[in-house]
SEDRENRO-270613 format. One line per 10 residues: their letters; for each residue x, y, z of C-alpha. Coordinates in Angstrom, 2 decimals. Each point is the difference from the previous one (the first is absolute). Layout:
BEGIN
a	X:Y:Z | ...
***
This chain:
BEGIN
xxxxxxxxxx	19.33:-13.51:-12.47 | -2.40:0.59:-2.75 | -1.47:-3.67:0.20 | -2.80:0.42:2.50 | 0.32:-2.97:1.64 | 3.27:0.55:0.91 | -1.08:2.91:2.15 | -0.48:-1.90:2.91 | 3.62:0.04:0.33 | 0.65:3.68:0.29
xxxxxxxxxx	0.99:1.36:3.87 | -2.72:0.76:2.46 | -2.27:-2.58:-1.54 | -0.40:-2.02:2.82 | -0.29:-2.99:-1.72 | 3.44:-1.54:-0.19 | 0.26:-0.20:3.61 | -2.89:-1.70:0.56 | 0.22:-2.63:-2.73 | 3.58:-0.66:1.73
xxxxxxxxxx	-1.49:-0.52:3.03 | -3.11:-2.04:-1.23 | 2.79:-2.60:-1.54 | 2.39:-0.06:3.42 | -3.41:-0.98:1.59 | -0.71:-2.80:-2.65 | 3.76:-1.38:1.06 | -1.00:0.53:3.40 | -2.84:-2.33:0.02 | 2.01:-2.60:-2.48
xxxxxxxxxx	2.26:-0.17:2.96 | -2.18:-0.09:2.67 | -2.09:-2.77:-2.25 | 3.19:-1.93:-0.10 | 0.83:0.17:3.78 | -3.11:-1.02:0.94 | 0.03:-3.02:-2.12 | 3.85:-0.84:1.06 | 1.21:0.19:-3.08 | -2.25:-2.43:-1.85
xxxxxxxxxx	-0.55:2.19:-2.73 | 3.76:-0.27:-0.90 | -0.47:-3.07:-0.33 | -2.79:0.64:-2.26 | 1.86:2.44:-2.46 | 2.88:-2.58:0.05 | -2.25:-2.17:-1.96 | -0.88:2.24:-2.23 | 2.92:1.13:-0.66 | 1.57:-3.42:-1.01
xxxxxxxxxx	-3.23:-0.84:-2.19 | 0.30:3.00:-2.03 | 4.74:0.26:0.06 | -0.37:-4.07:-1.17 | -1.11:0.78:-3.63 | 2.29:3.00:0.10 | 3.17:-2.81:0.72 | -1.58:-1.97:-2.59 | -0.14:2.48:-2.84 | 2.98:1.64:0.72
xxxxxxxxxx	3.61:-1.25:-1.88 | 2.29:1.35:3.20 | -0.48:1.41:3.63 | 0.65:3.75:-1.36 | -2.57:-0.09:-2.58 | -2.13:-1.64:2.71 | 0.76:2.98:2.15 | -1.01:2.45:-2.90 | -3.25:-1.74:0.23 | -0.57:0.30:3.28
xxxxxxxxxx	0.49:3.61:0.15 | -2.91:0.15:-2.68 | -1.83:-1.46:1.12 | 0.19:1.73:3.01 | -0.16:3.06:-1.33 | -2.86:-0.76:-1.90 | -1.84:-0.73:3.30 | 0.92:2.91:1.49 | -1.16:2.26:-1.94 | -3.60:-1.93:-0.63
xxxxxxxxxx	-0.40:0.22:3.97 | 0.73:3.63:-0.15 | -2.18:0.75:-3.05 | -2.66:-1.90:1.57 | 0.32:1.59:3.72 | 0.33:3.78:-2.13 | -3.57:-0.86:-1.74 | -1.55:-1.03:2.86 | 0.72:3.15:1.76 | -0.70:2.12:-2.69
xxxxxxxxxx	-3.73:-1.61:-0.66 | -0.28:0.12:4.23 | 1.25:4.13:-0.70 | -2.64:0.14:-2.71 | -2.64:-1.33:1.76 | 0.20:1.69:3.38 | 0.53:3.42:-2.10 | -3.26:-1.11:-2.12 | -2.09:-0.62:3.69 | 2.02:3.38:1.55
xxxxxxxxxx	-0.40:2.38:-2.68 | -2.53:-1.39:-2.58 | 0.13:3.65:-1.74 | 4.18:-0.22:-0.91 | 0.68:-0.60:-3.46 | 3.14:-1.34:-1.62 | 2.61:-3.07:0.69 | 0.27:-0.91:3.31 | 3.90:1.44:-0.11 | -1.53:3.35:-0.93
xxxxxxxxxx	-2.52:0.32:2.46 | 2.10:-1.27:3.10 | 2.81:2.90:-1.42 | -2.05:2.53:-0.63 | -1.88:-0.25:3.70 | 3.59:-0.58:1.93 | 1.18:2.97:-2.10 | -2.74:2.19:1.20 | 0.10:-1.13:3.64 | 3.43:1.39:0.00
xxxxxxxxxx	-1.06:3.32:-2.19 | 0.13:3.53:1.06 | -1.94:1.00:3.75 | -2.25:2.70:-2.28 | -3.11:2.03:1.55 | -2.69:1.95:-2.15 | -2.16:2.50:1.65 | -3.00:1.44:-1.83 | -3.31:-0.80:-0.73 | -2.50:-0.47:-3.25
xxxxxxxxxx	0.89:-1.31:-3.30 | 3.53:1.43:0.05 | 1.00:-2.12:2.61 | -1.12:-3.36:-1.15 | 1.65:0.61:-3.58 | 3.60:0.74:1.63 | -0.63:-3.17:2.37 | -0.42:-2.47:-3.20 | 3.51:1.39:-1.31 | 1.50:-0.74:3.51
xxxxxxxxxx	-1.28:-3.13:0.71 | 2.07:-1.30:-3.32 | 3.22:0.72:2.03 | -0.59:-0.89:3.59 | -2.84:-1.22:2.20 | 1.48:1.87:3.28 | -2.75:2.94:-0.85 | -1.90:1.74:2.52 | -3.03:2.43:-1.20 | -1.26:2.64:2.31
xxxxxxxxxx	-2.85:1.12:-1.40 | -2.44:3.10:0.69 | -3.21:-0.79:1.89 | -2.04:3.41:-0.38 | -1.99:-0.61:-3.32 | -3.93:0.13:0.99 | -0.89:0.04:-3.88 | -1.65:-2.92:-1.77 | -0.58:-3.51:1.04 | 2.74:0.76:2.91
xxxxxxxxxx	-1.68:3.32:1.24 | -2.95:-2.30:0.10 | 1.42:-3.11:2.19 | 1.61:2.74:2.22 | -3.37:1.62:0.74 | -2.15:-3.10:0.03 | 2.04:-2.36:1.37 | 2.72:2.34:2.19 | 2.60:-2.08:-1.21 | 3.38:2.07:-1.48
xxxxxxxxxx	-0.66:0.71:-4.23 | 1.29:-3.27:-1.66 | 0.39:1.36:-3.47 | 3.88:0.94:-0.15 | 0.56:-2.82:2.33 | -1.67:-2.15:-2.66 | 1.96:1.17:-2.88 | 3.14:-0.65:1.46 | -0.60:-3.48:0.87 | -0.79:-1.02:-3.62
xxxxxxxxxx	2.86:2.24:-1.08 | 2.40:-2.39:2.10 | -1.45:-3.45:-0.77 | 2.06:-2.88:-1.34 | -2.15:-0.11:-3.24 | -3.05:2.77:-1.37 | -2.22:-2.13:-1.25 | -3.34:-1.61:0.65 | -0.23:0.76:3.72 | 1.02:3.62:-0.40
xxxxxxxxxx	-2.04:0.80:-3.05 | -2.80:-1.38:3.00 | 1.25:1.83:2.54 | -0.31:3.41:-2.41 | -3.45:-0.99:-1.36 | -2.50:2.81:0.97 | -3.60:-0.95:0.13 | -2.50:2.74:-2.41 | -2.45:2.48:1.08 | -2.51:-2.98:-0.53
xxxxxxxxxx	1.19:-2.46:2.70 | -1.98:2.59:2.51 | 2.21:0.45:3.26 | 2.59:-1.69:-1.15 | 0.37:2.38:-2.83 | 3.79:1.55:-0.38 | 1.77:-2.14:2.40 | 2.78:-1.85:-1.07 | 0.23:-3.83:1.12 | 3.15:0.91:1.62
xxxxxxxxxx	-1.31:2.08:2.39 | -2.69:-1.90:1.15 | 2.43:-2.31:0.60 | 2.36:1.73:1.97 | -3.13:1.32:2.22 | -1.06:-3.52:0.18 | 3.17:-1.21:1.08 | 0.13:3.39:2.97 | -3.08:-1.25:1.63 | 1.12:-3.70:-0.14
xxxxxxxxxx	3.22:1.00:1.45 | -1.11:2.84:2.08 | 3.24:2.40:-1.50 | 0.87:1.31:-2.70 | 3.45:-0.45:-0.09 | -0.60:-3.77:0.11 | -2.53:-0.28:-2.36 | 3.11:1.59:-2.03 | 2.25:-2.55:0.49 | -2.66:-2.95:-0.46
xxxxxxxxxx	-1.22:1.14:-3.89 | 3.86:0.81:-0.37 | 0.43:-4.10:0.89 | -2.55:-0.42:-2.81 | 1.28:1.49:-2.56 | 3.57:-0.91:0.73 | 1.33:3.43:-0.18 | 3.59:0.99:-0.05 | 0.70:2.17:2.94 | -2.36:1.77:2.17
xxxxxxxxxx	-3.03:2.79:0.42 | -0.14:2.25:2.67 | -2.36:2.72:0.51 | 1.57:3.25:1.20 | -2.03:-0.21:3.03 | -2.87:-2.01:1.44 | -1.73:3.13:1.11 | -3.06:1.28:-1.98 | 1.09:3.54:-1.34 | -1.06:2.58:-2.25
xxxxxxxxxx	1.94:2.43:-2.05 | -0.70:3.92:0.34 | 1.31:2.57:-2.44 | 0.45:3.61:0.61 | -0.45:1.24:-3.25 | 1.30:3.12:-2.11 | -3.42:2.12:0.11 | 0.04:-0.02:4.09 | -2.60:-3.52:-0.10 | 0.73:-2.86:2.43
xxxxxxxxxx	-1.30:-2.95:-1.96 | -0.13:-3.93:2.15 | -0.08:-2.84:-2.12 | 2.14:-1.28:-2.78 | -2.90:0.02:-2.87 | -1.07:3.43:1.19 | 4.03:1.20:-0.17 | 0.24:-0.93:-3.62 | -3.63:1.32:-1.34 | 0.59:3.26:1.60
xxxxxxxxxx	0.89:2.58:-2.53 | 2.69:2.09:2.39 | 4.28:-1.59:0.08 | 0.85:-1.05:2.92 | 2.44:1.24:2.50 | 0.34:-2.53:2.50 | -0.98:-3.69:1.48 | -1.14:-1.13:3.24 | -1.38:-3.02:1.64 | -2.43:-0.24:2.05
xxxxxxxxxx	0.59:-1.04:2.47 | 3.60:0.90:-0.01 | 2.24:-1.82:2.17 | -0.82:-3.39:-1.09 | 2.33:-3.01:0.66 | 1.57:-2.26:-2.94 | -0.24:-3.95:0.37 | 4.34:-0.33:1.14 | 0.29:-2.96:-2.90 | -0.36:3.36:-2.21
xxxxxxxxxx	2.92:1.77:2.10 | 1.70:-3.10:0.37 | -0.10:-0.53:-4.22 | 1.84:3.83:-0.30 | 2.66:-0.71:2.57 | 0.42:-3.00:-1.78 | -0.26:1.14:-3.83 | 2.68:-0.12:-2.10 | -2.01:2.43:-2.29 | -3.08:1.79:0.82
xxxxxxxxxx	-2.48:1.08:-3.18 | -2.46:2.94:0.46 | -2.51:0.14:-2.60 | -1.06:-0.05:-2.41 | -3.55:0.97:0.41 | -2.09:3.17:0.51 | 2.05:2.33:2.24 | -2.35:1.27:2.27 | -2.17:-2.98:0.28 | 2.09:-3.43:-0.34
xxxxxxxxxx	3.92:1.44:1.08 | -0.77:2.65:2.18 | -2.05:-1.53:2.68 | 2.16:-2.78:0.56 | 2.83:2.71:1.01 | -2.98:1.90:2.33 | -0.18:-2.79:2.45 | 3.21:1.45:2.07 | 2.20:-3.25:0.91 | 0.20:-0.96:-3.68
xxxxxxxxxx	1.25:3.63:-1.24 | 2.44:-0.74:3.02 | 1.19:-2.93:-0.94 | 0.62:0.89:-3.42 | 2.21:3.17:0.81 | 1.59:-2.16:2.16 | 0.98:-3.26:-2.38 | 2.83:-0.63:-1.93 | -1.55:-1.82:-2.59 | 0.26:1.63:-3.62
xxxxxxxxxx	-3.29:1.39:-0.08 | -1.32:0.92:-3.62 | -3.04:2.24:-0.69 | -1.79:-0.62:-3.44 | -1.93:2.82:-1.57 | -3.01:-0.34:-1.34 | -0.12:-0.13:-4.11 | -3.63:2.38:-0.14 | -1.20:2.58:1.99 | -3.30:-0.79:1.59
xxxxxxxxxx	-3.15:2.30:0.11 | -0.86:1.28:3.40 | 3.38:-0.79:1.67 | 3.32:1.06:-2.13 | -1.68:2.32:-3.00 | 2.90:1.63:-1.59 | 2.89:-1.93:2.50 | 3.20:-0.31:-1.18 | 2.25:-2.80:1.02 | 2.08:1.80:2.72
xxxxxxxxxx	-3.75:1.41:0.67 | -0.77:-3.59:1.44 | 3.11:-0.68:1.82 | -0.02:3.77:1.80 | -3.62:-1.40:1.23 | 1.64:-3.58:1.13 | 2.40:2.12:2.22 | -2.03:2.28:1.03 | -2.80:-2.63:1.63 | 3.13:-2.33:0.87
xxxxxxxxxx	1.31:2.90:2.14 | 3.57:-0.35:-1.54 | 1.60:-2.37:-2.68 | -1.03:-3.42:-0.03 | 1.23:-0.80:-4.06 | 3.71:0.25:-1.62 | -1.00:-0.78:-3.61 | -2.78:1.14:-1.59 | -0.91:-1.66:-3.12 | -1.35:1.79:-2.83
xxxxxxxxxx	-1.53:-1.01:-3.05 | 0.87:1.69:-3.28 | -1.26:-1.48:-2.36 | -3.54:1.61:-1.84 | -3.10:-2.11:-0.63 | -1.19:-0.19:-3.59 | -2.08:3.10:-1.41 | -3.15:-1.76:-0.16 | 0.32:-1.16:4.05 | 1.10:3.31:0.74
xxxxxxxxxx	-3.41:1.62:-1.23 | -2.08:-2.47:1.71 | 1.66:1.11:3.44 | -0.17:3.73:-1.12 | -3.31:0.14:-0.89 | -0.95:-2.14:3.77 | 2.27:2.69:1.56 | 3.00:-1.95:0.43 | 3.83:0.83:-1.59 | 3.24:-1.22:0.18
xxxxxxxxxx	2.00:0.57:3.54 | 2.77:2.11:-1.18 | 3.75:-1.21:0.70 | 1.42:2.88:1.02 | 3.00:-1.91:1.47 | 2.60:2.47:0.59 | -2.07:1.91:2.49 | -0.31:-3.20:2.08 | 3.66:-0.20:-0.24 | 0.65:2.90:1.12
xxxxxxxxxx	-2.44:-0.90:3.19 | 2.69:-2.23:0.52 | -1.57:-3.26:-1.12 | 1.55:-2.65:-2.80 | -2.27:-0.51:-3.18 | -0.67:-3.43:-1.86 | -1.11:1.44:-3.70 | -1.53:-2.61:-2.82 | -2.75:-1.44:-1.52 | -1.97:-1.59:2.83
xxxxxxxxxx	-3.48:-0.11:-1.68 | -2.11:-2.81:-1.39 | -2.69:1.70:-2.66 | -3.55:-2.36:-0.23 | -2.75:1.76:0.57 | 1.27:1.90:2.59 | 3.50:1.45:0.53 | 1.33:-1.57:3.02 | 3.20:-1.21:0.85 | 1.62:-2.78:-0.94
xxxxxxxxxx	0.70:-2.26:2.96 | 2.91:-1.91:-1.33 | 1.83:2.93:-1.03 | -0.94:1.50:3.64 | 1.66:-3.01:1.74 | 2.67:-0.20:-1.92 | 1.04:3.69:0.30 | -0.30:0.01:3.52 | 1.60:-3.94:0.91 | 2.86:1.17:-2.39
xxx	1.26:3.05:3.05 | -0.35:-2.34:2.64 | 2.81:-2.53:-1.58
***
């Protein structure tokens, strides 16, 4: 059905059936309307129908061409009542979408598809943290709006590391991120949400609208996790946010050159690789709409996103590393494109998943996905010369850790060499058909 308005007809809709049983009530009533007026309006439509078969007699040379008439006539009727009863709907449809969701674009047809479509899309669950994870959630959302984003809660950096301290309220920077990432349309709203005030607007200086908001909404509310689902409400988001737990932590690195280093900033400046992650504390609890959205998943997305500060905390808070060795969702790991200074200088691609298992304590991917495509020459010194190079795709030594690979060019090349979230959904809603 390449006619877009024709879509409304294609299975699992949920239209047909109710437009069937929005007419069976109209003959209801008719009925009930002629009970209740013992059968006076019979009478009525008796009338009428002699006033308007008289000329038909009239004009007509014999009873079969009068017949012929009729049925023309009647046909002709019949379909003006249904034309007119179809338009009526469809300008009710387009209104109450226009009042619902003022953002959708497109015919009414398209944007009643498209949503249904998506409320019966893939169960899919993204855990990270930072930019990485908001550009795979803007792929996803294109395909389904049954997303759930568990996102890391130990950045104390920034504008966040600033409401955190000030305020005692859990950092609200990824958080932030994600929400845009999953509204129903980026536009004026989110470019407000994003808007950082300059050094000159005094305290406010480096905070982001968005955060201010969500801390806004936490003291209205008196929780986080609801101030969450409020500004998600908002912005009309498809799916949800969760944080990976609604205890303040920290992240503590025991690092190559003997140092014990707390703090995610002070992790990344220090000039030693790290060995291994903690939390602190370390037995902290996960909200159980997180371990409820794994159980549930029909694919499960780590990354991507710095390893040691976005991906791996998520899988230090003990019931979510559970839970995800314990799933049967397809669960996908995406490397990251770049290296990053002061947490994978010099990491290979089975480099970063070795890391994910080690911290997971045992496998919690089957398909790692690899990009292997190389930036252009003039991106590629930029990163160089910052300390930054391309991840190398050494895929047959993850193979032969026993994972599947997902090779291609996944990268969108700006500015900045990131990937491409399109591509990224695509690849990874293409195993789980």
């Amino acid at each position: 059905m390449r006619d877009g308005r024709w879509r409304w007809l294609m299975p699992g809709m949920q239209v047909k059936r109710w437009l069937a049983f929005s007419s069976l009530g109209l003959l209801l009533a008719l009925a009930g309307l002629w009970v209740a007026l013992a059968g006076a309006p019979a009478e009525w439509l008796n009338s009428l129908y002699r006033a308007i078969d008289e000329p038909i007699r009239q004009a007509a040379t014999t009873p079969r061409a009068a017949q012929a008439m009729r049925w023309a006539l009647g046909g002709a009727l019949i379909l003006a009542g249904l034309g007119v009863w179809w338009w009526g709907l469809r300008r009710a449809w387009r209104t109450l979408v226009g009042i619902l969701q003022p953002r959708a674009s497109g015919r009414v047809w398209d944007v009643l598809s498209r949503y249904a479509l998506m409320a019966h899309g893939k169960r899919v669950v993204v855990i990270g943290g930072g930019t990485g994870l908001s550009t795979m959630l803007r792929g996803i959302k294109r395909y389904t709006a049954n997303i759930v984003a568990i996102v890391t809660v130990t950045d104390d950096g920034g504008s966040s590391g600033r409401l955190r301290h000030e305020l005692g309220i859990l950092p609200p920077g990824d958080i932030r991120n994600c929400l845009i990432a999953l509204a129903d349309a980026e536009g004026a709203m989110t470019a407000l949400l994003q808007h950082r005030f300059k050094d000159t607007a005094g305290n406010l200086s480096g905070h982001s609208v968005g955060n201010l908001l969500i801390a806004a909404m936490t003291q209205i509310k008196g929780d986080f996790e609801q101030a969450i689902q409020e500004i998600s409400k908002v912005l009309a988001i498809r799916g949800r946010v969760l944080p990976s737990t609604l205890t303040h932590v920290s992240l503590r690195a025991e690092m190559d050159d003997g140092a014990c280093v707390e703090g995610e900033t002070a992790i990344v400046e220090h000039p030693a690789r790290i060995r291994r992650m903690h939390l602190t504390p370390p037995d902290v609890e996960p909200p159980q709409e997180a371990l409820d959205a794994i159980r549930q998943a029909d694919v499960i997305v780590l990354g991507p996103g710095s390893l040691f500060t976005s991906v791996i905390p998520n899988l230090l808070v003990p019931k979510i590393a559970d839970a995800l060795r314990a799933t049967d969702a397809l669960r996908v790991y995406v490397c990251n494109v770049m290296t990053q200074p002061g947490e994978t200088d010099g990491f290979t691609a089975s480099d970063h998943v070795r890391a994910l298992e080690a911290h997971a304590g045992g496998r919690v991917c089957d398909y790692v996905l690899v990009n292997t495509a190389v930036p252009q020459p003039e991106l590629m010194e930029r990163y160089r010369a910052s300390g930054q190079d391309l991840v190398l795709s050494d895929v047959d030594r993850i193979r032969q850790m026993g994972y599947k690979v997902i090779t291609g060019n996944f990268i969108s090349q700006t500015d900045y060499v990131r990937h491409d979230p399109h591509r990224l959904a695509e690849a990874i809603l293409r195993l789980a058909k």
